[in-house]
DOVO-364914 format. One record per residue (C-alpha): x, y, z; residue number from 1. Coordinates in steps of 0.05 Angstrom, whole numbers, plus 32768, in hexadecimal, padded with zeros to 4 digits. Layout:
% DOVO-364914
+------+------+------+-----+
|   xx |   yy |   zz |   n |
+------+------+------+-----+
|    X |    Y |    Z | NUM |
...
+------+------+------+-----+
END
This chain:
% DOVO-364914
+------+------+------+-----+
|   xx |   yy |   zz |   n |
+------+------+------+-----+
| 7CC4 | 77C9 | 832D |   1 |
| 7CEF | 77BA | 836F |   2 |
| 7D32 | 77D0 | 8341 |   3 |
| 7D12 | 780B | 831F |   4 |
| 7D06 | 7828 | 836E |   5 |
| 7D54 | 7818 | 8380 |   6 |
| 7D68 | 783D | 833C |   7 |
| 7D3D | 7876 | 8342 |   8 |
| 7D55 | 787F | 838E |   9 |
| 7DA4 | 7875 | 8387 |  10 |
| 7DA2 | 78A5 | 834A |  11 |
| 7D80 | 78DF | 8372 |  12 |
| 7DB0 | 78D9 | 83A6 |  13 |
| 7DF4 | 78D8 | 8375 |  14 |
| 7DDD | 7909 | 834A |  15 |
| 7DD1 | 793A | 838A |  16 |
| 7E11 | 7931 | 83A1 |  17 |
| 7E31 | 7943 | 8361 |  18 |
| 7E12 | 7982 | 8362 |  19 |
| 7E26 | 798A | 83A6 |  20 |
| 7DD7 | 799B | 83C1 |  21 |
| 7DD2 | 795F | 83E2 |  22 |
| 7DBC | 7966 | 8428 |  23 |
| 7D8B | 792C | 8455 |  24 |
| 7D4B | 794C | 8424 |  25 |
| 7D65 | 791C | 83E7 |  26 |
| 7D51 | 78DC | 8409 |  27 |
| 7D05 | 78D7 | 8409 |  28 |
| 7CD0 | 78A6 | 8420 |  29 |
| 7CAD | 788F | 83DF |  30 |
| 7C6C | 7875 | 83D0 |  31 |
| 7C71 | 7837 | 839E |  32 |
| 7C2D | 7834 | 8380 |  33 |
| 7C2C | 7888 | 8370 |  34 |
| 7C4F | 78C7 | 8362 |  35 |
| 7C56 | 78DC | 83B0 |  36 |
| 7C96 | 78EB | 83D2 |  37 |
| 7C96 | 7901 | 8417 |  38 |
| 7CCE | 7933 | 8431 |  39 |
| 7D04 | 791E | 8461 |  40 |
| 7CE4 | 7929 | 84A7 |  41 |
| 7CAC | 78FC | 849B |  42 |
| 7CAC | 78AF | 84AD |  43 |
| 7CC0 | 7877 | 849A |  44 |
| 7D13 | 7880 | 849A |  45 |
| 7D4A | 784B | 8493 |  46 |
| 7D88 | 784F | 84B7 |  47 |
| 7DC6 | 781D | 84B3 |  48 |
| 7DFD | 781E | 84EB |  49 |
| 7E41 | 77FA | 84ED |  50 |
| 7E70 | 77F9 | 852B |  51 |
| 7EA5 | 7807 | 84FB |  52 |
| 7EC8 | 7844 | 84E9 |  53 |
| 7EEC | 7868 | 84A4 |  54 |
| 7F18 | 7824 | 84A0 |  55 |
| 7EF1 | 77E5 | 84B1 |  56 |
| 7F07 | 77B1 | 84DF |  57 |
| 7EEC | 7772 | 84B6 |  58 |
| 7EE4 | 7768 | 8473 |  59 |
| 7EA3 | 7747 | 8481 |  60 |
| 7E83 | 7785 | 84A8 |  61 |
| 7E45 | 777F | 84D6 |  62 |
| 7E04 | 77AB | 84C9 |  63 |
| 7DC6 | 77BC | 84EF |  64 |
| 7D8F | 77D4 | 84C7 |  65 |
| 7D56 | 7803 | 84E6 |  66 |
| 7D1D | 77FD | 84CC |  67 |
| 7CF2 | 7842 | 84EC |  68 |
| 7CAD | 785A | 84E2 |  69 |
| 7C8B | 7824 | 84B3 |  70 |
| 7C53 | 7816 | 84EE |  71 |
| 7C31 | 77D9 | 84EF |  72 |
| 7C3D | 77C2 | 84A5 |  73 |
| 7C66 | 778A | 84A0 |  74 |
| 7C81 | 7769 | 847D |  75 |
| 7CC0 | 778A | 8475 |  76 |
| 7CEE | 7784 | 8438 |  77 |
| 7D36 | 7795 | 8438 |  78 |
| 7D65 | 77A2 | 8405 |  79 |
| 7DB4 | 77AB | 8416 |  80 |
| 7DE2 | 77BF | 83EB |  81 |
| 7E2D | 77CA | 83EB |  82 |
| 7E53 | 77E4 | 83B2 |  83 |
| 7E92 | 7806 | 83A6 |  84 |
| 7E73 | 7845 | 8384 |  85 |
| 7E52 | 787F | 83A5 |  86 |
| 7E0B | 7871 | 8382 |  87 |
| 7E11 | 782C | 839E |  88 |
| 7DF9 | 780E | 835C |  89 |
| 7E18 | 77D4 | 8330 |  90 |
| 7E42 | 77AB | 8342 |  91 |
| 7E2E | 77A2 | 838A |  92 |
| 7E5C | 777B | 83B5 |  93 |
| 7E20 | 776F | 83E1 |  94 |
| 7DDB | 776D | 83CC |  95 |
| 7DAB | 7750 | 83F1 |  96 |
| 7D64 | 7745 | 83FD |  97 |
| 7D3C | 7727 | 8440 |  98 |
| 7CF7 | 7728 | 8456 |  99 |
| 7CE8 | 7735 | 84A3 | 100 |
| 7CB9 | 7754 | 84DC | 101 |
| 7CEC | 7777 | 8500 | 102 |
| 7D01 | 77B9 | 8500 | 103 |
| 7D45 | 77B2 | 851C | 104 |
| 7D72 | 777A | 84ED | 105 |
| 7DB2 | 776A | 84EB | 106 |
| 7DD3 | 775A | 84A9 | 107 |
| 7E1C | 7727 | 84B5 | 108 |
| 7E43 | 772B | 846F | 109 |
| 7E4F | 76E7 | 8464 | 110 |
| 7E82 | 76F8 | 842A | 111 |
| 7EC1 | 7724 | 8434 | 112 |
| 7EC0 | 7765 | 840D | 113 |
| 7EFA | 7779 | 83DD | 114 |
| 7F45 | 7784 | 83FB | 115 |
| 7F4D | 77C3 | 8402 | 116 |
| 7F08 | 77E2 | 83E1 | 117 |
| 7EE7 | 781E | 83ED | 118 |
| 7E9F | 780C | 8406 | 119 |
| 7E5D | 7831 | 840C | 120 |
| 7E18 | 7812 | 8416 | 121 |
| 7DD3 | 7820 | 8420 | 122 |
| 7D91 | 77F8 | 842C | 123 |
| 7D51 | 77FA | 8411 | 124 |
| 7D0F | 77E7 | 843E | 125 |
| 7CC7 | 77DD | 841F | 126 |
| 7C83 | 77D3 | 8449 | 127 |
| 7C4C | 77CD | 8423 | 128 |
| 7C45 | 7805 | 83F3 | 129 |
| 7C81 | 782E | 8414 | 130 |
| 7CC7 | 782E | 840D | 131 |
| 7CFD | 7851 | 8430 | 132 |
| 7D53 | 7852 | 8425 | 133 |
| 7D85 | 7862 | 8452 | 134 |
| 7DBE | 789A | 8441 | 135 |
| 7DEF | 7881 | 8424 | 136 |
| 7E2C | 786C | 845A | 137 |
| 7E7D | 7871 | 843B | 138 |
| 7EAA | 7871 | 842B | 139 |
| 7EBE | 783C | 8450 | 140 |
| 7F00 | 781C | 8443 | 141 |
| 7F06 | 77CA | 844C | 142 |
| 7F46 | 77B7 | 8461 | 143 |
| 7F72 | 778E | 843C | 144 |
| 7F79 | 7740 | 8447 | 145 |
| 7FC0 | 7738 | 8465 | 146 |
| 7FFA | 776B | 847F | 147 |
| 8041 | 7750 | 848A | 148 |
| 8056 | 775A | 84C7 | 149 |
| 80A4 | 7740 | 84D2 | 150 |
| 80D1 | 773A | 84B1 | 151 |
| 80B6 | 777D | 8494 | 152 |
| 80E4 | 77B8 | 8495 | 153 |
| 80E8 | 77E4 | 844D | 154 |
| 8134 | 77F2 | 845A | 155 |
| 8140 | 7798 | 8469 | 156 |
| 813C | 776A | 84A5 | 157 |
| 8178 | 7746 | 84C1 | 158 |
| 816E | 770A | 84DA | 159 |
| 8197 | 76DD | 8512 | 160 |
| 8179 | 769E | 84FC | 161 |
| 817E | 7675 | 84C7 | 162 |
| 812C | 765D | 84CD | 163 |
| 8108 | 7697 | 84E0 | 164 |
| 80C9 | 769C | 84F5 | 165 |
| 8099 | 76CA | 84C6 | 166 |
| 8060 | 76F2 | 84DF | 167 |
| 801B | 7713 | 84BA | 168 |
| 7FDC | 7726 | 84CD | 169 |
| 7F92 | 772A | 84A2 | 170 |
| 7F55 | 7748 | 84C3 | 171 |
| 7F11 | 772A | 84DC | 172 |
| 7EEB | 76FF | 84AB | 173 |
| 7EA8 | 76DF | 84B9 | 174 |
| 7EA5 | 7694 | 84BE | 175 |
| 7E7B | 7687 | 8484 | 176 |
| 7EBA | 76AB | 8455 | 177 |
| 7EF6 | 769A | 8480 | 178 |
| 7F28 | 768E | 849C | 179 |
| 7F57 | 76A5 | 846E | 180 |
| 7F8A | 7677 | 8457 | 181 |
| 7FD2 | 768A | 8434 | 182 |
| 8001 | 766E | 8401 | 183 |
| 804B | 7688 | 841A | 184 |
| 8092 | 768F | 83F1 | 185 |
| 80D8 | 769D | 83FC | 186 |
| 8104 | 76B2 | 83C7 | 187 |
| 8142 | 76D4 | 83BB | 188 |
| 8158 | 76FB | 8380 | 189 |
| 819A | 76F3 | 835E | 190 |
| 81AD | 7717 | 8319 | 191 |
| 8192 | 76E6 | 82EC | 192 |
| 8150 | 76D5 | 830F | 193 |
| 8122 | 76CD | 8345 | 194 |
| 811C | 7682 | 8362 | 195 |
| 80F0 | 7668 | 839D | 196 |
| 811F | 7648 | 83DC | 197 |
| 80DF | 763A | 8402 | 198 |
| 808C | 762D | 83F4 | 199 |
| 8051 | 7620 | 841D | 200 |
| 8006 | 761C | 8408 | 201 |
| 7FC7 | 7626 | 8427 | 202 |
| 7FE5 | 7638 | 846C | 203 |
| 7FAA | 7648 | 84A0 | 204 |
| 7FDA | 7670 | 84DB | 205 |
| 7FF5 | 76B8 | 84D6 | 206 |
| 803C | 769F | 84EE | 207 |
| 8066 | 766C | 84C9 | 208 |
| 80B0 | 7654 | 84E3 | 209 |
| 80DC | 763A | 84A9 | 210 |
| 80E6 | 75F7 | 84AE | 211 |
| 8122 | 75FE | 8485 | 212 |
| 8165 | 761D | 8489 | 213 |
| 8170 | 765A | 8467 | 214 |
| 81B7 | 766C | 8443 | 215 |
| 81E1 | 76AA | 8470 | 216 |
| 81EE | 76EA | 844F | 217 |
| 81C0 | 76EA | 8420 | 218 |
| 8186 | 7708 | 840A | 219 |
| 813B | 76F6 | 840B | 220 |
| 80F8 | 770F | 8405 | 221 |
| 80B6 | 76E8 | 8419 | 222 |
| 8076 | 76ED | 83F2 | 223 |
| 802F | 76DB | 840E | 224 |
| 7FF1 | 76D0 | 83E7 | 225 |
| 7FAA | 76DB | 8411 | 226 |
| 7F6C | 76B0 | 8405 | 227 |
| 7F29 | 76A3 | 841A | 228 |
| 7F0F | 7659 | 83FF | 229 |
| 7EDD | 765C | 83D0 | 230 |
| 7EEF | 76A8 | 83BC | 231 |
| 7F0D | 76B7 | 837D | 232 |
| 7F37 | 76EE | 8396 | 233 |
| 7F7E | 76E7 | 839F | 234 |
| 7FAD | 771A | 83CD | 235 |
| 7FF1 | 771E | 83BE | 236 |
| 8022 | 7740 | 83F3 | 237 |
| 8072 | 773F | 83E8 | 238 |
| 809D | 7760 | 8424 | 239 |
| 80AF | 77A4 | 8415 | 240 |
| 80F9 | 7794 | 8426 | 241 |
| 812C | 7752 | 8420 | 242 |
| 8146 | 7737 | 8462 | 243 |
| 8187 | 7717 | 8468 | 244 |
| 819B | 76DC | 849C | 245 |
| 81DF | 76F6 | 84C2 | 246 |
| 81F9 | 76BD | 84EA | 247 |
| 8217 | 76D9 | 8527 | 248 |
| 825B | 76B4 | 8537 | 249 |
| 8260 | 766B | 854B | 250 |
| 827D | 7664 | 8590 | 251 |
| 82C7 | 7655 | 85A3 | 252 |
| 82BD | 7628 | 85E1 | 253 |
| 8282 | 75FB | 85FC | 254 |
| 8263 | 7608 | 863A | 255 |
| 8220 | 7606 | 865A | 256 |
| 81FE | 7649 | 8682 | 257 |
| 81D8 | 7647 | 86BD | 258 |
| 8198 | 7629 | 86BB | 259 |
| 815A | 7662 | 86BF | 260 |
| 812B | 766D | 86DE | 261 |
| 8151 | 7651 | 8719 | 262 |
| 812D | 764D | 874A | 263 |
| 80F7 | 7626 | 871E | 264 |
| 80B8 | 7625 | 871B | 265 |
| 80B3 | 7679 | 8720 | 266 |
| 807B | 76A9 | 8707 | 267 |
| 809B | 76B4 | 86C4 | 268 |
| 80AC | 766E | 86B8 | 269 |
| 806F | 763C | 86DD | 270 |
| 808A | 7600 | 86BD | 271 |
| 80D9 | 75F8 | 86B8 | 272 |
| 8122 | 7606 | 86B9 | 273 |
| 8148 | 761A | 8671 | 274 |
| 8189 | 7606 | 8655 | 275 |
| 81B2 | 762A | 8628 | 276 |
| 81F2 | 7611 | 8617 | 277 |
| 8229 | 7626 | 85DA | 278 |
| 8256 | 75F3 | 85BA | 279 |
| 828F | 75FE | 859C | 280 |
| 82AF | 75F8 | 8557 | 281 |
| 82B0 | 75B6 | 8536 | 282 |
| 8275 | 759C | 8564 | 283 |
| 826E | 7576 | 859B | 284 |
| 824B | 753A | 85C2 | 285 |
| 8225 | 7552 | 85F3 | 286 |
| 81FD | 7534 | 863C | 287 |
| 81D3 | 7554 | 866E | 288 |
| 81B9 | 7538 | 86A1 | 289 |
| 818A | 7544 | 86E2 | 290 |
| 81A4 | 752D | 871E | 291 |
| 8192 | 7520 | 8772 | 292 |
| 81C9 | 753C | 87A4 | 293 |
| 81DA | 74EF | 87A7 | 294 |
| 81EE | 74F0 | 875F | 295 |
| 81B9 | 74C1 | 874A | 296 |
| 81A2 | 74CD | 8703 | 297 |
| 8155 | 74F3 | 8708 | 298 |
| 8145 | 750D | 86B7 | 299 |
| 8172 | 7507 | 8679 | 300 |
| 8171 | 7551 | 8655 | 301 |
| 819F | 753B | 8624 | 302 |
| 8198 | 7510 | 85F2 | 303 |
| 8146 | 7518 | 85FA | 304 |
| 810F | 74F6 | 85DA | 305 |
| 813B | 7505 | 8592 | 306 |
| 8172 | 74E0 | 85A5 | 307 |
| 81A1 | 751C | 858B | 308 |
| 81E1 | 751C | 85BB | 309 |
| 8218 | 7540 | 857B | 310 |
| 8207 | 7587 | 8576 | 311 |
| 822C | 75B2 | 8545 | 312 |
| 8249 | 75E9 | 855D | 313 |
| 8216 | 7620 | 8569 | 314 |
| 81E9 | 763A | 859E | 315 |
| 81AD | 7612 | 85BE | 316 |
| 817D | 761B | 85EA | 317 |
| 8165 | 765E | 85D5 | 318 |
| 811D | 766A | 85BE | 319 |
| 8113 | 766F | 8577 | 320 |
| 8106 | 76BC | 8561 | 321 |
| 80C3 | 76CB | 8560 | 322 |
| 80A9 | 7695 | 858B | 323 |
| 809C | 76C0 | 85CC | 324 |
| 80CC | 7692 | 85F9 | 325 |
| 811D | 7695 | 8601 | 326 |
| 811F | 764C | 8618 | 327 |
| 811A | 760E | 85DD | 328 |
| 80EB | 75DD | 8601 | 329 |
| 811F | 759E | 85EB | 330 |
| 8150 | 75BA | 8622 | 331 |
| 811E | 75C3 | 865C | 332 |
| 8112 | 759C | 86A3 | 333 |
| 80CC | 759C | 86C0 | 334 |
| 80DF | 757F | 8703 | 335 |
| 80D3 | 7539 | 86F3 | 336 |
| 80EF | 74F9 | 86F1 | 337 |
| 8104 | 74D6 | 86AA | 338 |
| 80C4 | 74A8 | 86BB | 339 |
| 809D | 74F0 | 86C1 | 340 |
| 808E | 74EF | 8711 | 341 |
| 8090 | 752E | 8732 | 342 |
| 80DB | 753B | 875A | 343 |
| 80D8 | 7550 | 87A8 | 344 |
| 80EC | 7596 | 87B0 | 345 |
| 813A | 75A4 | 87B6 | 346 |
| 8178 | 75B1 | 87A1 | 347 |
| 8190 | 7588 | 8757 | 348 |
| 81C3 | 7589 | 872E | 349 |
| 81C9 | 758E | 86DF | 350 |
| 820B | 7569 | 86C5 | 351 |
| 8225 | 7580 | 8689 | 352 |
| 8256 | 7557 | 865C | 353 |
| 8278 | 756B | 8613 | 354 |
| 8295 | 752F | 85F0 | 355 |
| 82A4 | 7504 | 8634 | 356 |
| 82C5 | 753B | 8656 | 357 |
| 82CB | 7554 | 8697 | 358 |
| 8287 | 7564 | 86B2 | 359 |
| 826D | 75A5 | 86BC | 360 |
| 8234 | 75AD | 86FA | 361 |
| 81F6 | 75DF | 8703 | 362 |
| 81D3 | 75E0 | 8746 | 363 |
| 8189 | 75E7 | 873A | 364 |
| 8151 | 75F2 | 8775 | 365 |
| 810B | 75DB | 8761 | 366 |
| 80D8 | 75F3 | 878D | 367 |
| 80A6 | 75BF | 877B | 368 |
| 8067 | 75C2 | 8763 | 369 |
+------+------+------+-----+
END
């Protein structure tokens, strides 16, 4: 009997609009146990809201459900249902039944709607002998699971580094569904086929760095599929362009820049003083030291916890792209001590070596902390 009610509503309502007479009079209060319908104007009424607007903001959208002018009878019965059809009628995304004595509920979809569907919903509330449904909200448009956001140009990315960072974004998902989790791919293309250079599974961050180095000059595309555990659905996004690592030329000498910021600490840098230094072609060993005004040895930059002290020739020191910072946290001194004790305030001095060479010096001022 409950479904025969649902039918008989939803129909009314599509076939109204079809012949383009439907105005607020289509939806009626009905009587369950007789032939009675009451005209629009008379109580009870149904109403669902959503904060959202034409486009979603989650694929696992929030409703309130108003239940107005059933009185004192109680209990109340409610019916949502979501479906990607006008008439809201099979297959429902969401359909839903609860039992309860208040007039104001709020529905949480616990699993996430379709990538990219168009939505429209509509619930059904019965007290007693009476029943009431709400007009019929959509379309509504869910948005889809994940977007690339860089490397992500149509007309192709160049790159200055050789493992660069990637960047996508999904929208909000509740916690019973989510979070989303991704399966990620780099390829490249050559005449005869398509072959994966890099793969990662079931990655739970919107940012990935490549952890390995990536061939200059040529070209790649990445590939990301989007998934919710325990969902069936699968969302495959490829980057509407290729990208292509230029390497920008090595350097022709070795030499070591001023420390920044300097003075350290300073409102854009609270914690420490940068590096950057260049070494040139064929490589070099390199030290760098802190030390007092006395000479005495204070914190060993280089070689740090890794023990590295032969760089290739290259540029280090600078943030790696994406990261937010233009300082690499190996070359950085936090005012302390090699045994980690806090420094006085004053004047140091960084001493730079390449393979044994004549030293080259950096006055630093810390201002303590």
């Amino acid at each position: 009997m409950q479904r025969h009610w649902w039918v008989r509503i939803a129909a009314a309502v599509h076939s109204a609009m079809r012949t383009a007479v439907y105005t607020a009079a289509a939806l009626a209060t009905l009587t369950v146990g007789g032939a009675m319908t009451a005209p629009l104007g008379a109580q009870p009424r149904v109403v669902v809201e959503t904060s959202d607007g034409v486009v979603l903001s989650t694929v696992s959208p929030r409703f309130v459900i108003r239940s107005l002018g059933f009185g004192a009878v109680r209990p109340l019965r409610i019916t949502m249902r979501v479906s990607e059809n006008f008439g809201v009628q099979p297959p429902f995304l969401v359909d839903t039944t609860f039992i309860t004595n208040d007039t104001v509920r709020v529905l949480n979809v616990q699993n996430a709607l379709p990538s990219g569907a168009t939505v429209y919903w509509t619930a059904l509330v019965e007290a007693g002998t009476t029943a009431a449904i709400s007009d019929v909200t959509g379309p509504r448009v869910v948005p889809n699971w994940v977007e690339m956001l860089d490397p992500a140009s149509r007309g192709g990315d160049r790159l200055d580094t050789r493992q660069p960072r990637f960047l996508w974004r999904s929208p909000a998902v509740s916690a019973a569904a989510g979070p989303f989790r991704y399966d990620f791919e780099v390829t490249t293309t050559n005449e005869i086929r398509t072959s994966t250079v890099f793969a990662a599974s079931n990655i739970a961050d919107t940012s990935f760095v490549l952890p390995v180095a990536l061939q200059a000059n040529t070209s790649y595309r990445w590939r990301l599929v989007a998934f919710l555990p325990g969902q069936p659905q699968r969302i495959v996004v490829e980057s509407p362009g290729s990208f292509v690592i230029i390497d920008p030329p090595l350097p022709t000498a070795t030499i070591i820049y001023q420390n920044f910021p300097n003075p350290f600490p300073s409102p854009a840098s609270p914690v420490g003083t940068c590096f950057w230094f260049d070494v040139g072609e064929p490589g070099a060993t390199i030290s760098l030291e802190i030390l007092d005004l006395r000479g005495n040895p204070v914190f060993t930059v280089i070689p740090a916890a890794d023990g590295q002290t032969l760089f290739p020739a290259g540029r280090y020191g600078r943030g790696t792209p994406g990261s937010g910072s233009n300082c690499d946290n190996r070359f950085v001194w936090e005012g302390l001590t090699n045994n980690g004790q806090l420094v006085p305030p004053g004047v140091y001095l960084a001493r730079f070596r390449a393979n044994g060479g004549a030293p080259v010096v950096r006055r630093i001022l810390f201002r303590g902390r």
